[in-house]
C-alpha positions in Angstrom: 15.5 35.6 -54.6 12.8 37.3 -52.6 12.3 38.1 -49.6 9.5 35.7 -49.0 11.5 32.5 -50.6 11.8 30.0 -47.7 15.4 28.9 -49.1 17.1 26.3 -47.7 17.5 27.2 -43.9 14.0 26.6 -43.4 13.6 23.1 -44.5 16.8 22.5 -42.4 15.1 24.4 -38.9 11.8 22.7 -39.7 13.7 19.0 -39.5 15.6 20.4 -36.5 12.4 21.0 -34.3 11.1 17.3 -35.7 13.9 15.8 -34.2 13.6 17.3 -31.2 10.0 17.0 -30.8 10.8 12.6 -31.5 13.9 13.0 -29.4 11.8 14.4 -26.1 8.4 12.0 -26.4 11.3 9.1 -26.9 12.9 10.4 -24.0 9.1 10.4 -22.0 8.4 7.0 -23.4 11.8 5.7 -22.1 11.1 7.3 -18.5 7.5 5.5 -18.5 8.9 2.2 -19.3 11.9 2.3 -16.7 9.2 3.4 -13.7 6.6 0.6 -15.1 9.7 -1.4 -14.9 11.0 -0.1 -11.4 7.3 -0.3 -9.7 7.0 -4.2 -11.1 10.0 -5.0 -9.8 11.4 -3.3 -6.8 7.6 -1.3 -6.0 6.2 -5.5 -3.9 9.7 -5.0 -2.3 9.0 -1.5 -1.2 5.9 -2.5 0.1 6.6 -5.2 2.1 9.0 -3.0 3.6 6.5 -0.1 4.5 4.3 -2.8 5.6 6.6 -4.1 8.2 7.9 -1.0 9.3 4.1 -0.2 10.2 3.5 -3.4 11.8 6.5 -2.1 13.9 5.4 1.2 15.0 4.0 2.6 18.2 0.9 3.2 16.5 0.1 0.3 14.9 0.6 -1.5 18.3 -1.5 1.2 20.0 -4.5 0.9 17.3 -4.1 -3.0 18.0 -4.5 -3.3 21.8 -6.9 -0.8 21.4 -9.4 -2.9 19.1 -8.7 -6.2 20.8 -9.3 -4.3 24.1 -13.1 -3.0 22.9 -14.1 -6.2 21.3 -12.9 -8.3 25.0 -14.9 -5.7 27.0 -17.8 -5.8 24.0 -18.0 -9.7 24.9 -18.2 -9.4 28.7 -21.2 -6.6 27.9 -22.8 -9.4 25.4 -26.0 -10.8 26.8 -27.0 -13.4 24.3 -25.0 -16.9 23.2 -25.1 -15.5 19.4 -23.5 -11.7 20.2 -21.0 -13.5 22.0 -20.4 -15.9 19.8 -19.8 -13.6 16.5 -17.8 -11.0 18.9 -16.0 -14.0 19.5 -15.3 -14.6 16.0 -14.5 -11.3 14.8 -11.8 -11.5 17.9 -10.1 -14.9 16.7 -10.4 -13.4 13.1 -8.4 -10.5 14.3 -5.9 -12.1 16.2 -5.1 -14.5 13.1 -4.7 -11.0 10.9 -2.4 -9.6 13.2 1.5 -10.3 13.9 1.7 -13.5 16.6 4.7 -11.0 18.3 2.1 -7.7 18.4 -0.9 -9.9 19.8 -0.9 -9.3 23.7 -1.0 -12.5 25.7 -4.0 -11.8 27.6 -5.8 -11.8 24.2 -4.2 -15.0 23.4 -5.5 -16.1 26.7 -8.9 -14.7 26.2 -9.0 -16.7 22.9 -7.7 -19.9 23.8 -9.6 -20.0 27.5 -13.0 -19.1 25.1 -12.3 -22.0 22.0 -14.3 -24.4 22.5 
């Protein structure tokens, strides 16, 4: 034998590193499929959840009145039938978008008192 036979170690290390080269992109492929899986499944539920928790916060209240409040005082400035009309409208669209229990009553007021 010489010293440059490959002999039968090589073959042997050479099918090693194969196997573990198939052995990790099956591992990858396996984590892929179980978060594809996880995110169709559980990922709406997660959602939801983050959705109503921000429907619940301080901030998402605060950002509410806050809107509602400039489009009331944008209708009192209105001076013609049509900006009142669409201001109006973009109130009522609002108020439908938005949790009945985070709409204030005087906007519930404003929009019922202004329905025609």
């Amino acid at each position: 034998m010489s010293r440059y036979d490959d002999g039968p170690g090589a073959g042997f290390i050479a099918a090693m590193i194969l196997a573990c080269i198939f052995l990790i992109g099956l591992a990858g492929w396996g984590i892929h499929a179980c978060n594809t899986a996880e995110r169709a499944t559980l990922g709406a539920l997660d959602q939801e959840v983050d959705r109503k928790n921000f429907e619940h916060s301080q901030a998402y209240r605060e950002g509410l009145r806050r809107d509602f409040d400039e489009l009331m005082l944008a209708y009192s400035r209105a001076k013609t039938d049509d900006e009142r009309a669409v201001i109006l409208s973009t109130l009522r669209h609002r108020v439908q978008g938005a949790p009945p229990e985070a709409v204030p009553q005087d906007v519930k007021d404003f929009v019922a008192s202004h329905t025609k």
